[in-house]
ChimeraX commands (.cxc) that place a marker at each C-alpha (Angstrom):
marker #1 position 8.12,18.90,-24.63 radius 0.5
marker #1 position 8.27,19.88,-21.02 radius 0.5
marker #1 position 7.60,17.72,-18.13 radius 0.5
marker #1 position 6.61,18.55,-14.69 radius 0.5
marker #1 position 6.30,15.80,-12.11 radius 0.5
marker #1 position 3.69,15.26,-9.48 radius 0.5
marker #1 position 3.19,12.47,-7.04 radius 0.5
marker #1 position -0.41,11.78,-6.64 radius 0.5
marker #1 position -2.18,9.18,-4.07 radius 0.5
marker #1 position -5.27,6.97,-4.46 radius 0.5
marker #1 position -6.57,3.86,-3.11 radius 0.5
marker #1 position -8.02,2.99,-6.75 radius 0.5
marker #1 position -8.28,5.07,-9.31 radius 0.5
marker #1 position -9.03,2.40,-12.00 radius 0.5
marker #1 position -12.41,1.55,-9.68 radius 0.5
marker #1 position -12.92,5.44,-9.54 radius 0.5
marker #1 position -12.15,5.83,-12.97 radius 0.5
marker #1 position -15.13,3.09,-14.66 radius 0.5
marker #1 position -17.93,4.79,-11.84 radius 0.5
marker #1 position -16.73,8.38,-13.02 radius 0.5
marker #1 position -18.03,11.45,-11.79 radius 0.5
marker #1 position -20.22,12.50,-14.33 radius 0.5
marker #1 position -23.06,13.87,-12.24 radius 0.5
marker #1 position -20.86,16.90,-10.57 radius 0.5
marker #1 position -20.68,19.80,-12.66 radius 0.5
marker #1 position -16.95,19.84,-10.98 radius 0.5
marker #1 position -15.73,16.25,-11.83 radius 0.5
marker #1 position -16.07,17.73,-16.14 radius 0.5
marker #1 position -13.53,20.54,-15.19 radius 0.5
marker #1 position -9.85,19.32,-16.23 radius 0.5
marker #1 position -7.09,20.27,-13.63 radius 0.5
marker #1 position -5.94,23.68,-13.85 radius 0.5
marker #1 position -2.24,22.39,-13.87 radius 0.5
marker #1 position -2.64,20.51,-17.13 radius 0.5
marker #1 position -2.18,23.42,-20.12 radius 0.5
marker #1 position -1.10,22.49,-23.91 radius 0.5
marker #1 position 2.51,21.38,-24.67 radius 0.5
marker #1 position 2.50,19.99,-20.52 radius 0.5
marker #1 position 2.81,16.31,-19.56 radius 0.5
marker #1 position 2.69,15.73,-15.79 radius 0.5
marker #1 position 4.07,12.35,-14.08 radius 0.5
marker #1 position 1.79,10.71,-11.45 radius 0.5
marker #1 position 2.31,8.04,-9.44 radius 0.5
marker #1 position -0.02,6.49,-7.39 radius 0.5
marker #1 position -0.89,2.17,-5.83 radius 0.5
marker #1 position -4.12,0.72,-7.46 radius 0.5
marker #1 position -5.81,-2.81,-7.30 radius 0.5
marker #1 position -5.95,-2.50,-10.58 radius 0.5
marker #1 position -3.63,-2.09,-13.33 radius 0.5
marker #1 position -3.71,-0.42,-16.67 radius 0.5
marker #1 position -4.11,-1.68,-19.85 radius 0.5
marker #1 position -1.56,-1.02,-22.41 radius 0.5
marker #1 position -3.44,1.61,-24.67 radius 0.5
marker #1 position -5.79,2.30,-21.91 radius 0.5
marker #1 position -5.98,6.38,-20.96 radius 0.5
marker #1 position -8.19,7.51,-18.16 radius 0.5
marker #1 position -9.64,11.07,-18.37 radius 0.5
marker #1 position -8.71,13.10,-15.93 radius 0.5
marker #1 position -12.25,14.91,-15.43 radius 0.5
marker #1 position -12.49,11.00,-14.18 radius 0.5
marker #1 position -10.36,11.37,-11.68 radius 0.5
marker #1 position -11.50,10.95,-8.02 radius 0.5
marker #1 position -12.31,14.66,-6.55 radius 0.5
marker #1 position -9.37,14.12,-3.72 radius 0.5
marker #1 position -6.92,13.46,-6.68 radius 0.5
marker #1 position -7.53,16.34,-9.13 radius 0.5
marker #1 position -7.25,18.10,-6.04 radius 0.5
marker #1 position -3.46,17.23,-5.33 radius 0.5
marker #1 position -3.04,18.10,-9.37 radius 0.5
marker #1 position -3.65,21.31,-8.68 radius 0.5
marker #1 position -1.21,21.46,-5.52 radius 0.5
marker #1 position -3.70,20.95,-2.67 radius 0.5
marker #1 position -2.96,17.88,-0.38 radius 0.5
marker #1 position -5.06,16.78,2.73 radius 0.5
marker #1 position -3.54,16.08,5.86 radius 0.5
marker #1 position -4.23,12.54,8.33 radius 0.5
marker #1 position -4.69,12.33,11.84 radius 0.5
marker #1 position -2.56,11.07,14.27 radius 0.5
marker #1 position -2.35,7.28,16.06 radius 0.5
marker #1 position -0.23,5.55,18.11 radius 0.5
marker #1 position 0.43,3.01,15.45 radius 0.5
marker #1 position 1.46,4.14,12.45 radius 0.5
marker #1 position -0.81,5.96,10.04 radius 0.5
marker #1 position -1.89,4.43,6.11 radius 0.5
marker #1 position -1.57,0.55,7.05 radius 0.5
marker #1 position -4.31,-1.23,5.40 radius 0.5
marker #1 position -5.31,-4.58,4.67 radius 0.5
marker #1 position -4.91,-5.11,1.07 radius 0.5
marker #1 position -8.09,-7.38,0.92 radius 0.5
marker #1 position -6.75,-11.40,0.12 radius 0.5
marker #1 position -8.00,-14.33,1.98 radius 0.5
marker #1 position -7.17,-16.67,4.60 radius 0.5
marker #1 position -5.82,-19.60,3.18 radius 0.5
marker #1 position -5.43,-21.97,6.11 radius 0.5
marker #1 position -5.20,-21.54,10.31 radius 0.5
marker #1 position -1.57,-20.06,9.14 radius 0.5
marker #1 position -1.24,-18.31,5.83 radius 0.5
marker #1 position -2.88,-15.22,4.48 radius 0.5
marker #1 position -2.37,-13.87,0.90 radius 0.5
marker #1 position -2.76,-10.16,-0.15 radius 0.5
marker #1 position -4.53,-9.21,-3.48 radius 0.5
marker #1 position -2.44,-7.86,-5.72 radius 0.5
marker #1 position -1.53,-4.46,-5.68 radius 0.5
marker #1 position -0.18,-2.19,-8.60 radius 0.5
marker #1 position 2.18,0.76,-8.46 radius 0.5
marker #1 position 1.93,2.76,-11.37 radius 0.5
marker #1 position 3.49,5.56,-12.52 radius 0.5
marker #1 position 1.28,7.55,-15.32 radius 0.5
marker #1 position 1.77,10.51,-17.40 radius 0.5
marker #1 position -1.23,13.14,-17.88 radius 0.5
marker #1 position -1.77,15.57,-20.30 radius 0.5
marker #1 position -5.49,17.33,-21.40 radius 0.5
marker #1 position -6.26,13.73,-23.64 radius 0.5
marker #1 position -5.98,12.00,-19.82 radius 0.5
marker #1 position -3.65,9.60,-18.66 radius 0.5
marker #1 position -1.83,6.84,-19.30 radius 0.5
marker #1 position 0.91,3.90,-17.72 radius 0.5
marker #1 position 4.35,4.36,-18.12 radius 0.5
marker #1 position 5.25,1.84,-15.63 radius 0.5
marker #1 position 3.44,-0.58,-13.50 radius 0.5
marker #1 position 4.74,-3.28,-11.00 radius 0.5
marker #1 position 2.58,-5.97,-9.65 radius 0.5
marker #1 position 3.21,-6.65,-5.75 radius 0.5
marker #1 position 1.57,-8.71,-2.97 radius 0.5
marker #1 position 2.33,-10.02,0.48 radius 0.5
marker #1 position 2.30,-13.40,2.14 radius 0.5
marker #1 position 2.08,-14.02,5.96 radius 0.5
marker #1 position 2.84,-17.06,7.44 radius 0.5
marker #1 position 3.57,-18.93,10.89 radius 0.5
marker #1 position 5.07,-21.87,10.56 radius 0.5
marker #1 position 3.49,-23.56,13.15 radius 0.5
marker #1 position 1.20,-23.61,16.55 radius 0.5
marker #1 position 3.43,-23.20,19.09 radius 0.5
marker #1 position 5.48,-20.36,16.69 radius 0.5
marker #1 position 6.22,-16.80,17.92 radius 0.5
marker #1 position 7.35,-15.88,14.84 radius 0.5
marker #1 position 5.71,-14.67,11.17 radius 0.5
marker #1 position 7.59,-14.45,7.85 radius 0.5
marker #1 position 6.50,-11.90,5.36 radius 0.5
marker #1 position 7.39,-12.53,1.84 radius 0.5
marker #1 position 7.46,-9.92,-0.41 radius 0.5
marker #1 position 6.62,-10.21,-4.07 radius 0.5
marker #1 position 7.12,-7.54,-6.63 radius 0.5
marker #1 position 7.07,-7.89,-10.38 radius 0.5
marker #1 position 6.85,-5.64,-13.88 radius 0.5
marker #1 position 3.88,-5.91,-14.97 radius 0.5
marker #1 position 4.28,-2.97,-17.79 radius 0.5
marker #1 position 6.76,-0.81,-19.44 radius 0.5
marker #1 position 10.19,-1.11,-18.29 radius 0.5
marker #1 position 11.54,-3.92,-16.29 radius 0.5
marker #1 position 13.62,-2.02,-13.93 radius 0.5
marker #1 position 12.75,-0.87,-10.69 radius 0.5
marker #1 position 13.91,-0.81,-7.14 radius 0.5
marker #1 position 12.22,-2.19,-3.69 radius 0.5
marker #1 position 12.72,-1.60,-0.26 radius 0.5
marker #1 position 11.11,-2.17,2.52 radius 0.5
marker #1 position 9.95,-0.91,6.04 radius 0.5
marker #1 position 8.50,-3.80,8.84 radius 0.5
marker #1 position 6.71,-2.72,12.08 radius 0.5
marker #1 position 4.27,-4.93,14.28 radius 0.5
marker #1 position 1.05,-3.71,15.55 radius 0.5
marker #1 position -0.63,-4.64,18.53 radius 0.5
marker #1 position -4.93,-4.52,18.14 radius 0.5
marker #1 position -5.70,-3.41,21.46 radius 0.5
marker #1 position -9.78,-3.84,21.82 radius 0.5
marker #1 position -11.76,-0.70,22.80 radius 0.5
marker #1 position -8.58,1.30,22.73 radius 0.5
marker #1 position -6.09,2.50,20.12 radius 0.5
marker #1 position -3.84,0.02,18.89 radius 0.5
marker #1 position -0.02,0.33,19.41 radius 0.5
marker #1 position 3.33,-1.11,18.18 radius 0.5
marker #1 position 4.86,-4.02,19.57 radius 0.5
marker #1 position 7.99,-1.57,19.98 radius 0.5
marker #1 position 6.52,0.29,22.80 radius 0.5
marker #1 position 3.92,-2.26,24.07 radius 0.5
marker #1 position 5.87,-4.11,26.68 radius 0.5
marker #1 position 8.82,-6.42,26.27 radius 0.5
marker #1 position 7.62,-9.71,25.64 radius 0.5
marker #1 position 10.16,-10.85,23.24 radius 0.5
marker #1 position 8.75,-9.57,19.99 radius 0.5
marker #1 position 11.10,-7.59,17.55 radius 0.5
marker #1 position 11.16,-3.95,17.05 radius 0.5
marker #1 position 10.55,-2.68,13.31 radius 0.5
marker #1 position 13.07,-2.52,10.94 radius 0.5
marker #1 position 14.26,-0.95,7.79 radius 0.5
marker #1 position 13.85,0.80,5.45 radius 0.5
marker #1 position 16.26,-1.45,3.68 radius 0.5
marker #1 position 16.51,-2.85,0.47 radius 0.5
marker #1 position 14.78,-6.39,-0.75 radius 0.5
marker #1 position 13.58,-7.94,-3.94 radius 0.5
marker #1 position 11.14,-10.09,-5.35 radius 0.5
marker #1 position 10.43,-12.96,-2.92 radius 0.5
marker #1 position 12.41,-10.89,0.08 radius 0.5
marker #1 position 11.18,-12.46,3.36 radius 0.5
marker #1 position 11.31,-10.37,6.77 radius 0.5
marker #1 position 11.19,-13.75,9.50 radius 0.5
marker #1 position 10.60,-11.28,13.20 radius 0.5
marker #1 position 9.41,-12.19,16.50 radius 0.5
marker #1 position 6.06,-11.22,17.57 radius 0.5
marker #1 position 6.22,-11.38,21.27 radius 0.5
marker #1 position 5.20,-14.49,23.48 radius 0.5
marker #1 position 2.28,-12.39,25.46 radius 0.5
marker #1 position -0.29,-15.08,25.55 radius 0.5
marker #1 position -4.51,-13.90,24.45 radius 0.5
marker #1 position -3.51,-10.90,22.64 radius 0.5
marker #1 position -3.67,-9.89,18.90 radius 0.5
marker #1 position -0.92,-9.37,17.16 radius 0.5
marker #1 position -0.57,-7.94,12.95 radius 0.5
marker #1 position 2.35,-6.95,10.78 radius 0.5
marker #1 position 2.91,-4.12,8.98 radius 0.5
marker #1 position 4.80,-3.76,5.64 radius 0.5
marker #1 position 5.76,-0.60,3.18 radius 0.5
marker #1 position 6.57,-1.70,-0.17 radius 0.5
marker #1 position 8.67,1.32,-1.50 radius 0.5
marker #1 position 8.93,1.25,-5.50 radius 0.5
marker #1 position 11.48,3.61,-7.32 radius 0.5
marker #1 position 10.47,3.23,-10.92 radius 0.5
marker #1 position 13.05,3.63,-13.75 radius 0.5
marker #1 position 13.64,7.05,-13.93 radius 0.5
marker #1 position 14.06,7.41,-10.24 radius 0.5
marker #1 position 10.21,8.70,-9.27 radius 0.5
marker #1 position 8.57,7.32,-6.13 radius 0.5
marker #1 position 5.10,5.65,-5.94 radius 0.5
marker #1 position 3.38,7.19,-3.38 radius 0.5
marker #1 position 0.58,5.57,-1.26 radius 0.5
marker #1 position -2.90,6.31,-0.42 radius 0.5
marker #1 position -1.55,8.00,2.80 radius 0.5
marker #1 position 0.12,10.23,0.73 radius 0.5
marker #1 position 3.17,9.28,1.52 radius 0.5
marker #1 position 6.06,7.16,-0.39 radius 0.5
marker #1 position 5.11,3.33,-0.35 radius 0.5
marker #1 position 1.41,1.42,-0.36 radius 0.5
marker #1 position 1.29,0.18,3.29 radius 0.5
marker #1 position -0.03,-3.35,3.74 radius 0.5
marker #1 position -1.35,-4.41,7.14 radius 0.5
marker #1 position -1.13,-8.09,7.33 radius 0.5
marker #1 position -3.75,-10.39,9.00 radius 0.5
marker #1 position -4.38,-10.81,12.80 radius 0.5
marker #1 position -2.78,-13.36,14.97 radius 0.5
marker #1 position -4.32,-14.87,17.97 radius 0.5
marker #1 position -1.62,-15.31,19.81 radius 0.5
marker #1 position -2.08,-17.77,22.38 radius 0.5
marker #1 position 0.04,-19.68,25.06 radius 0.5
marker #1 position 0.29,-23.22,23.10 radius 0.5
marker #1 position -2.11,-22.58,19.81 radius 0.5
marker #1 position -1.14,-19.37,18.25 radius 0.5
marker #1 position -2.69,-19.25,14.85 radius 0.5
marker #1 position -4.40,-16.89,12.09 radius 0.5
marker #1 position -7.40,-15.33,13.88 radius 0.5
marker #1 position -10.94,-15.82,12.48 radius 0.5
marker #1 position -11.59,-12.32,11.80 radius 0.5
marker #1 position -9.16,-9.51,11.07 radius 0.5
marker #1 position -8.70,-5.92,11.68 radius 0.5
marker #1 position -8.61,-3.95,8.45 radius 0.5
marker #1 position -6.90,-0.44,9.15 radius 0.5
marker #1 position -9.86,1.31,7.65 radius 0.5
marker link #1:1,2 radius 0.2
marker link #1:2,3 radius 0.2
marker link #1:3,4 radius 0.2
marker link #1:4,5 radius 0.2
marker link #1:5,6 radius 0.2
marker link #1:6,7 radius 0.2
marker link #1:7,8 radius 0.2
marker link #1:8,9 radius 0.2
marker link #1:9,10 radius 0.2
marker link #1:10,11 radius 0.2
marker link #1:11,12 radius 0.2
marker link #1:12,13 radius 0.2
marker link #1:13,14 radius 0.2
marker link #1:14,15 radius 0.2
marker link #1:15,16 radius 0.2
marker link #1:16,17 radius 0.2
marker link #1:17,18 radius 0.2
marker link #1:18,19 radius 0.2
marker link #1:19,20 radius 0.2
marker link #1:20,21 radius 0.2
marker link #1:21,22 radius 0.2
marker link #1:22,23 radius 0.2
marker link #1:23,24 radius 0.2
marker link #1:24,25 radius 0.2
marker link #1:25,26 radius 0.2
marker link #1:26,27 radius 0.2
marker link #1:27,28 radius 0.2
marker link #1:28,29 radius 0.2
marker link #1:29,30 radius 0.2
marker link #1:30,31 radius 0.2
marker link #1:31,32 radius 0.2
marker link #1:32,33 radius 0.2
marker link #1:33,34 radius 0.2
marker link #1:34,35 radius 0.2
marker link #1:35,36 radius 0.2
marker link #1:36,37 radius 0.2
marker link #1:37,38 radius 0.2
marker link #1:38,39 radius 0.2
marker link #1:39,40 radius 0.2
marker link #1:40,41 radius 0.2
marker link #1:41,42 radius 0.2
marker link #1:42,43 radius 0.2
marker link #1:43,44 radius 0.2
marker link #1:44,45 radius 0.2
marker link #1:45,46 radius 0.2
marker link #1:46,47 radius 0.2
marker link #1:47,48 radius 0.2
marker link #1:48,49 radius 0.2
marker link #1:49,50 radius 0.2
marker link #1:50,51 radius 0.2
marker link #1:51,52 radius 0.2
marker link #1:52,53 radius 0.2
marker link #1:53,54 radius 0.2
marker link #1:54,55 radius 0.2
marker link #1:55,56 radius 0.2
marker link #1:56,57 radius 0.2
marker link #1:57,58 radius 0.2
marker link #1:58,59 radius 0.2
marker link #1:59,60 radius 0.2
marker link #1:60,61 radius 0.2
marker link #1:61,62 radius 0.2
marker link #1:62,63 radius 0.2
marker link #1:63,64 radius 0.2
marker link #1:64,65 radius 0.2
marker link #1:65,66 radius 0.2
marker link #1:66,67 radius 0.2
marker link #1:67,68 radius 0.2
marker link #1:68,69 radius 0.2
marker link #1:69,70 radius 0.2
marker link #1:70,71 radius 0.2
marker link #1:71,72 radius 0.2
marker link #1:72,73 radius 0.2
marker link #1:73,74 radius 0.2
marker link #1:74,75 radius 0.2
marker link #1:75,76 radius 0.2
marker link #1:76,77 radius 0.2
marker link #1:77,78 radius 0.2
marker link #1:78,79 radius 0.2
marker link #1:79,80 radius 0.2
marker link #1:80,81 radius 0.2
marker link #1:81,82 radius 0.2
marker link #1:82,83 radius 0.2
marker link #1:83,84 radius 0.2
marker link #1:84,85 radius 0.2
marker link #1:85,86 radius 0.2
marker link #1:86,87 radius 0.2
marker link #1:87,88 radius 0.2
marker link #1:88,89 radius 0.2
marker link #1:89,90 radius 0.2
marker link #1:90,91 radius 0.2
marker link #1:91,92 radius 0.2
marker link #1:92,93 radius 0.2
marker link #1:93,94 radius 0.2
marker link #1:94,95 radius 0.2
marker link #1:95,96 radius 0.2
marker link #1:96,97 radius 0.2
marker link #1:97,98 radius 0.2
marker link #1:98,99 radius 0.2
marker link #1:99,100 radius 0.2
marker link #1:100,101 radius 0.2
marker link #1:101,102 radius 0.2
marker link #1:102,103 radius 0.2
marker link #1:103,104 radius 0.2
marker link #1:104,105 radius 0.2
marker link #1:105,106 radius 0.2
marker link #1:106,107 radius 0.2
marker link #1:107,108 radius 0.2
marker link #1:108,109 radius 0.2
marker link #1:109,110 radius 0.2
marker link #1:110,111 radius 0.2
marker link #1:111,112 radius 0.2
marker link #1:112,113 radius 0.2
marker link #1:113,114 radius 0.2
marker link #1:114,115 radius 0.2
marker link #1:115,116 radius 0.2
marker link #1:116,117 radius 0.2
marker link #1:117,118 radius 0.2
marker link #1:118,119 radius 0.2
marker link #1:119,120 radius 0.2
marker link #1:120,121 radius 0.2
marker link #1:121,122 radius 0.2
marker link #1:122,123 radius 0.2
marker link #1:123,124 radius 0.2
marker link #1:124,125 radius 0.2
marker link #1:125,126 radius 0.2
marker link #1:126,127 radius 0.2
marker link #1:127,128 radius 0.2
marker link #1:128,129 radius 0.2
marker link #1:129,130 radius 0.2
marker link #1:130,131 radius 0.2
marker link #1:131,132 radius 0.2
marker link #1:132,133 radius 0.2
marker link #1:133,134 radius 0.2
marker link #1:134,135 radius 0.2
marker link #1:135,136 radius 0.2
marker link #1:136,137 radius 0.2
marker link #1:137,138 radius 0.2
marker link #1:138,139 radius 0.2
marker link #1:139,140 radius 0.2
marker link #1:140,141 radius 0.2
marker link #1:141,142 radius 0.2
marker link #1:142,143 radius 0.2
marker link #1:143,144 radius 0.2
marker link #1:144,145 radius 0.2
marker link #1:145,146 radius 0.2
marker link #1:146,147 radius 0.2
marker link #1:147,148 radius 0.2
marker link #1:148,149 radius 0.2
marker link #1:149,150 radius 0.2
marker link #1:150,151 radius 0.2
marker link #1:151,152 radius 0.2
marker link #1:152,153 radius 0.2
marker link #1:153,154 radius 0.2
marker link #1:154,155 radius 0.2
marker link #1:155,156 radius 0.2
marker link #1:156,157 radius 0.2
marker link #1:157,158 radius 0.2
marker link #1:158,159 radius 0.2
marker link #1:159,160 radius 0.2
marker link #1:160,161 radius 0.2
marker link #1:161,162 radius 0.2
marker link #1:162,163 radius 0.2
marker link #1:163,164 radius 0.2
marker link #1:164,165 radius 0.2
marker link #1:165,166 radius 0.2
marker link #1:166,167 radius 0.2
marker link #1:167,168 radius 0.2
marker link #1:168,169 radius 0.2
marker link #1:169,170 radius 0.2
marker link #1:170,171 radius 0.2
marker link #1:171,172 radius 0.2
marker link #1:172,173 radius 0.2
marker link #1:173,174 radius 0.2
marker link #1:174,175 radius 0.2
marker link #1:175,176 radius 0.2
marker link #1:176,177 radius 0.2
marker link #1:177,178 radius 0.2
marker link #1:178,179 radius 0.2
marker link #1:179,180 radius 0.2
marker link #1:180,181 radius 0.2
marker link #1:181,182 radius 0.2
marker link #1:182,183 radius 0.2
marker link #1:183,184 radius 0.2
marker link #1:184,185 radius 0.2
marker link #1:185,186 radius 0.2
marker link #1:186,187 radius 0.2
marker link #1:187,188 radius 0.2
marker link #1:188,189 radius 0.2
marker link #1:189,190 radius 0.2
marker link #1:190,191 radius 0.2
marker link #1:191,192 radius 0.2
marker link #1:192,193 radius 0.2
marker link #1:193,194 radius 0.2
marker link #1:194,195 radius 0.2
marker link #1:195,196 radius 0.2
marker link #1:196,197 radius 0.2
marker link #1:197,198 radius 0.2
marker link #1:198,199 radius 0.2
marker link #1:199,200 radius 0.2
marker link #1:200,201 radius 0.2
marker link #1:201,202 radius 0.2
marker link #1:202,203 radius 0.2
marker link #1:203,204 radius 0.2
marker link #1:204,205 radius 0.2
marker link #1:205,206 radius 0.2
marker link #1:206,207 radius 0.2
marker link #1:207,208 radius 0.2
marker link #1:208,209 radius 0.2
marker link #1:209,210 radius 0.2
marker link #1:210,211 radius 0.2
marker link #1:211,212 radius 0.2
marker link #1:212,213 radius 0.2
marker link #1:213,214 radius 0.2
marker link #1:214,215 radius 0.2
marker link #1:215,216 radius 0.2
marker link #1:216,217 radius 0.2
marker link #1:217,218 radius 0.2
marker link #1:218,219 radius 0.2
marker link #1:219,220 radius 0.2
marker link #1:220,221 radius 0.2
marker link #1:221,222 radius 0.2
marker link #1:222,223 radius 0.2
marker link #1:223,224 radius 0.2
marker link #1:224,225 radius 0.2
marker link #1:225,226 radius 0.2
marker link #1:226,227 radius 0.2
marker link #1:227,228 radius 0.2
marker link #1:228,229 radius 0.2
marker link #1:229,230 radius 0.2
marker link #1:230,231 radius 0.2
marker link #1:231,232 radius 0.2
marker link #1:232,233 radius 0.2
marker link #1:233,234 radius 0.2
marker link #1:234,235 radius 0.2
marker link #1:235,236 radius 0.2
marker link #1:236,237 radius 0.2
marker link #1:237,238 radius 0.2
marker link #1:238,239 radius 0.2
marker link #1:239,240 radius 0.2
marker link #1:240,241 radius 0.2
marker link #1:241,242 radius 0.2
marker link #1:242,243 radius 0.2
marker link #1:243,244 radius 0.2
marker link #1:244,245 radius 0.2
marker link #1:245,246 radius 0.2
marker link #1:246,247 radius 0.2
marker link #1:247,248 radius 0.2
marker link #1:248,249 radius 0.2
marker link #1:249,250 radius 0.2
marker link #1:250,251 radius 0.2
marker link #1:251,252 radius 0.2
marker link #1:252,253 radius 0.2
marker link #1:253,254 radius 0.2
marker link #1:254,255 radius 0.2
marker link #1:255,256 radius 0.2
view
């Protein structure tokens, strides 16, 4: 059987999947791309994953994705921080910790009966400061199989954002120099990896990190993110970052 590969992004397509698009005369019309005999690889990030025998139809599929089946992709605009970085919804847990909700890569295979996991990893981030008078976060990193095979590889990219009110936020690369560390990566890391960077000592301003999870599956395809891009970029929480109390703020920016 022949297989053709095709990255495709969503935010996610489970959630997209269960509301369906019945009531567009367009959302019943499979891809173009998908013929008899013709199994094409996907890979996309979703907060949910799929079940083992579950197969989502691909008249299902959100309008912007059966669009990049059949070749067309959409372009972003432009930002002084980088583009895609989103909070990946979580809680607070205390003044100085906040916990991402899981994420799943998956990589899928589609044909005209829909399509199905062939590999999913489970990953989520954890921000922390250890401590009030800190200028420093560490970022763990957690990435598991969740289905199908138990190999795959991580890496990572780290940049730190600066949420600038009334104005577009920037990086705390070009900011000003205040002490806070640059980005870094992409390297490689693993399940529990933790990125430990200075955020700058500028007192009353807000401060967020900024991690790509990049997931090579098995067979050597890239999950690619809802920016369209390889990786699912997590924006962490903000940080009030204050002379003698820096801690977790209140309220967060979101990247949306």
């Amino acid at each position: 059987m022949h297989t053709a590969r095709l990255m495709i992004a969503t935010g996610s397509l489970v959630a997209f999947a269960i509301l369906g698009l019945a009531g567009s005369p367009a959302a019943l019309a499979q891809p173009s791309s998908l013929i008899p005999g013709s199994d094409k690889t996907i890979t996309f990030f979703s907060d949910h994953p799929l079940g083992p025998q579950e197969r989502i139809a691909t008249a299902s599929l959100p309008v912007e994705v059966r669009a990049q089946l059949m070749g067309e992709v959409s372009s972003a605009s432009a930002s002084h921080t980088p583009i895609g970085y989103r909070l990946r919804k979580g809680n607070l847990r205390t003044d100085y910790l906040y916990v991402s909700a899981y994420v799943w890569a998956i990589e899928g295979s589609c044909n005209l009966n829909g399509c199905k996991a062939v590999q999913q990893v489970r990953l989520q981030l954890f921000e922390s400061i250890p401590g009030k008078q800190s200028k420093r976060w560490t970022l763990t990193m957690y990435a598991t199989p969740w289905s199908g095979p138990n190999y795959f590889a991580l890496r990572y990219y780290y940049e730190c954002g600066v949420n600038i009110k009334g104005a577009r936020d920037d990086t705390c690369s070009t900011w000003r120099h205040d002490g806070a560390d640059g980005h870094s990566g992409p390297a490689d890391a693993y399940n529990g990896y933790k990125i430990n960077r200075s955020f700058g000592s500028t007192p009353n301003v807000t401060k967020f990190p900024m991690v790509n999870f990049f997931v090579t599956f098995r067979d050597g395809t890239h999950a690619i993110g809802d920016d369209g891009h390889d990786g699912e970029k997590f924006r962490g929480w903000d940080v009030c970052v204050k002379k003698t109390a820096t801690k977790m703020c209140k309220t967060t920016g979101t990247g949306d």
